[in-house]
N, C-alpha and C positions, 0 to 999 in steps of 0.2 A: 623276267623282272616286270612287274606289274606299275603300267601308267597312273600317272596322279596328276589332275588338278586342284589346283587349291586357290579359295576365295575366301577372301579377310573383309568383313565389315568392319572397320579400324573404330569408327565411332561406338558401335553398341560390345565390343570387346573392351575399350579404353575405358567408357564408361559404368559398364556392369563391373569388372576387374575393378575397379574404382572405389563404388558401393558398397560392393564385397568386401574387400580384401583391403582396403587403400592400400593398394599396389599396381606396379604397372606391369602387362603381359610381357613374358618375355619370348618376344620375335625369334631369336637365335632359336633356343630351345627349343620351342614350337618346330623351328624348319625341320632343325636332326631328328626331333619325333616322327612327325609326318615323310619326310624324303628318305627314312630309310628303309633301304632296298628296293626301292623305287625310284621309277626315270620322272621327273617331272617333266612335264608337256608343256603347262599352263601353271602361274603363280601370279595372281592378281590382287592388290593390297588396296581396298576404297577408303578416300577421306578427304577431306573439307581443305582448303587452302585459305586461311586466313592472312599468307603473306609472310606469320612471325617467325623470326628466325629460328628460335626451337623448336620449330614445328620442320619447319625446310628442313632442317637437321636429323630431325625423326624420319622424314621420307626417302633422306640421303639412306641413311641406313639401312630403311627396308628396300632400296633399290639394290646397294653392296650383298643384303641378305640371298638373295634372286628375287625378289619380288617387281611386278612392272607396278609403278603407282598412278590407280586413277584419281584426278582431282576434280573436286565440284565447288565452285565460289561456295563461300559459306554467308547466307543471308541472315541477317539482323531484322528483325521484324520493329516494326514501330510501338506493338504491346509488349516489347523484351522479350518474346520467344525467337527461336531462330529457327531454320531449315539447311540440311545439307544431306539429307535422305538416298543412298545410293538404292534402294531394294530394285529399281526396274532396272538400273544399269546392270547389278551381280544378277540379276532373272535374265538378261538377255547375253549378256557373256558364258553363263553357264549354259543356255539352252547351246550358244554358236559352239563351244568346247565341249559341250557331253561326247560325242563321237570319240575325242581325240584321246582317251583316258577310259581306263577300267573303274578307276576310282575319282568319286567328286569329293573334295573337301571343303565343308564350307564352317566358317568360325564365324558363328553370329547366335546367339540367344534369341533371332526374333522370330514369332509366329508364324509373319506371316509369308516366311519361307516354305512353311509345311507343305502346300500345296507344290511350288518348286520339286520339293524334294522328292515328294510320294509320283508326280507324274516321272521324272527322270527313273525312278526304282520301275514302275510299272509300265512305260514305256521303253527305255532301253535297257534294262535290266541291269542296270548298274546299281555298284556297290557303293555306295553314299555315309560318309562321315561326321558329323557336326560337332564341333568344338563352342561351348558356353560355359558360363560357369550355372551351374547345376540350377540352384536359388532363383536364378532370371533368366531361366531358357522356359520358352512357351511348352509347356507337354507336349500342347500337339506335333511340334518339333521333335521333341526328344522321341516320342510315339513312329512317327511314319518312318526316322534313318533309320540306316543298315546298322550304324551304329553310336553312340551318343561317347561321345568322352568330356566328362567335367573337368574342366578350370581349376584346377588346383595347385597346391605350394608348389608342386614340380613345375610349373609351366609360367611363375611370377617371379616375379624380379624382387632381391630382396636387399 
């Protein structure tokens, strides 16, 4: 049985899935796609803590799901933009987990994972996955994995 990690950018999933689809990713699904017939090692799910309770609710669930939840204060900027960026935290978790796992999963559309991913494939010779929805995943992303799986009806909450 073949090891898996798996690493959720909750933000750039919620909001691409969003965009897309207005629909919300569905968590459960996602797990029995990717866990089956593999041991899961590592399951790590990143997102902003605003405090609100539907959101607490949301985190309960991916904690029930096996996911461990990392939280980052979510900053309100004084221009209206905000910041809640996990990219160096899921780059330093997956470098400290690449070992523990045959397979990395990681669900994020953004670029500038590509480099993440091409050195793990080319230094450890691992088998590497990436979940996006197709539309807002950076090529260079979909280009460097072992494998690319799009976002689609199957994997949305309807």
């Amino acid at each position: 049985m073949k090891k898996v990690s798996i690493f959720v950018d909750v933000q750039n999933i919620y909001y691409t899935t969003k965009q897309q689809f207005n629909c919300n990713f569905d968590y459960n699904k996602f797990w029995k796609t990717i866990t089956h017939d593999r041991e899961v090692v590592t399951a790590i799910a990143y997102t902003t803590n605003r405090g609100d309770p539907k959101q607490i609710q949301f985190q309960n669930i991916l904690r029930a799901i096996g996911f461990e939840v990392k939280l980052k204060p979510f900053i309100s900027r004084a221009d209206g933009s905000s910041k809640g960026d996990w990219d160096v935290g899921i780059t330093i978790d997956i470098m400290e987990n690449v070992d523990k796992a045959d397979i990395i999963v990681l669900a994020s559309g953004d670029g500038d994972f590509d480099i993440l991913i091409k050195r793990i494939r080319d230094l450890y010779n691992k088998d590497t996955e990436v979940y996006g929805v197709s539309e807002l995943t950076a090529n260079s992303l979909k280009n460097v994995t072992s494998t690319f799986y799009p976002i689609n009806d199957s994997l949305l909450l309807k």
